[in-house]
C-alpha positions, 0 to 999 in steps of 0.5 A: 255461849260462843257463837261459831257460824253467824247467819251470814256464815250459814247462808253462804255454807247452804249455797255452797252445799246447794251448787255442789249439789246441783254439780252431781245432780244437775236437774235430775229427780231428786228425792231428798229425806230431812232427818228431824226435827234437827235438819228441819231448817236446813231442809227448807233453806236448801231446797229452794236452791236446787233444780229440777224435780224435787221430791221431800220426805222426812225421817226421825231419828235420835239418840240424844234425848232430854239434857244428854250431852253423849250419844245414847241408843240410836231410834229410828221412825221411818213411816213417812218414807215413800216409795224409793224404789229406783229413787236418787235419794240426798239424806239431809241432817244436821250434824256428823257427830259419832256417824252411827245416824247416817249410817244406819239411815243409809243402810236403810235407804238403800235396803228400801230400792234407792237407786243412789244414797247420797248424804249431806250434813250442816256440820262435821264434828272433828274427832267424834267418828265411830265409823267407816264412812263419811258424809258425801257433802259437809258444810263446815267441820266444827270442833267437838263442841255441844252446838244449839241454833239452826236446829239443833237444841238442847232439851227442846230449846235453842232451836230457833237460834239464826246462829250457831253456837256452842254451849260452854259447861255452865251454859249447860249446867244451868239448862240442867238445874232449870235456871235458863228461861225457854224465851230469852235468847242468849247474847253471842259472846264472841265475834263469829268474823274473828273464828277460823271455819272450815 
């Protein structure tokens, strides 16, 4: 396991989605829809760093299920959503990966009377887009890699990670055979100052 973004790196990549935010928006209404249960952690750090008015709700949606490593069928919840009608709306998830989830949530926003849809992800996976449209705010573009901490899991765990990292084949190898513990916390094993980030 190779750590990508250190906590720090986090940190100052969620002040800088916050300010871009705060430019475009100002201190206008705002509703903001996190994606779970991956944009959980990065919905509660962003919030506290925006202005004005701030509405939350949450949506799921998945297409990564148990130990896959590919995108499957895309599921998508939205029965917590609240009225959007004439709402600007800031879609929240962790990871642009083939974009398939931000597009269809998109759609679906916009179909339930939101005024505006922007979108704002952690992380932007280079060369896995399956479609047209881009996230309107990126934290950071990573390589293709499979990414646990933050949020985001494999198989349930990891999710409690306060870095990213990326999980090599072995690292997922044992996930899959049961040999890994859900309580040890994997050592980093590169130094996140010595990786180039965008």
């Amino acid at each position: 396991m190779d750590v990508l973004l250190s906590a720090a790196d986090l940190a100052a990549g969620i002040e800088r989605l916050a300010a871009a935010v705060r430019r475009e928006i100002g201190r206008r209404p705002l509703t903001v829809v996190g994606v779970l249960t991956g944009g959980l952690v990065l919905v509660a750090d962003l919030i506290r760093r925006l202005e004005g008015p701030v509405q939350i709700s949450m949506v799921w949606a998945s297409s990564y299920r148990g130990t896959a490593t590919a995108p499957g069928a895309l599921e998508l919840r939205l029965d917590l959503l609240p009225d959007l009608t004439g709402q600007e709306v800031l879609l929240v998830d962790d990871i642009f990966d083939t974009g398939r989830t931000l597009e269809a949530l998109v759609r679906e926003l916009r179909r339930r009377g939101a005024a505006s849809v922007r979108s704002l992800v952690l992380l932007r996976k280079a060369g896995r887009a399956e479609v047209a449209m881009q996230p309107d705010f990126v934290g950071f573009d990573i390589p293709d890699a499979f990414v646990v901490g933050y949020g985001l899991d494999f198989d349930g765990a990891w999710r409690h990670l306060p870095y990213l990292a990326a999980l090599d084949s072995a690292d997922i190898a044992a996930a899959r055979a049961g040999q890994r513990s859900h309580d040890a916390e994997p050592a980093p094993q590169a130094d996140p100052a010595s990786l180039s980030r965008a």
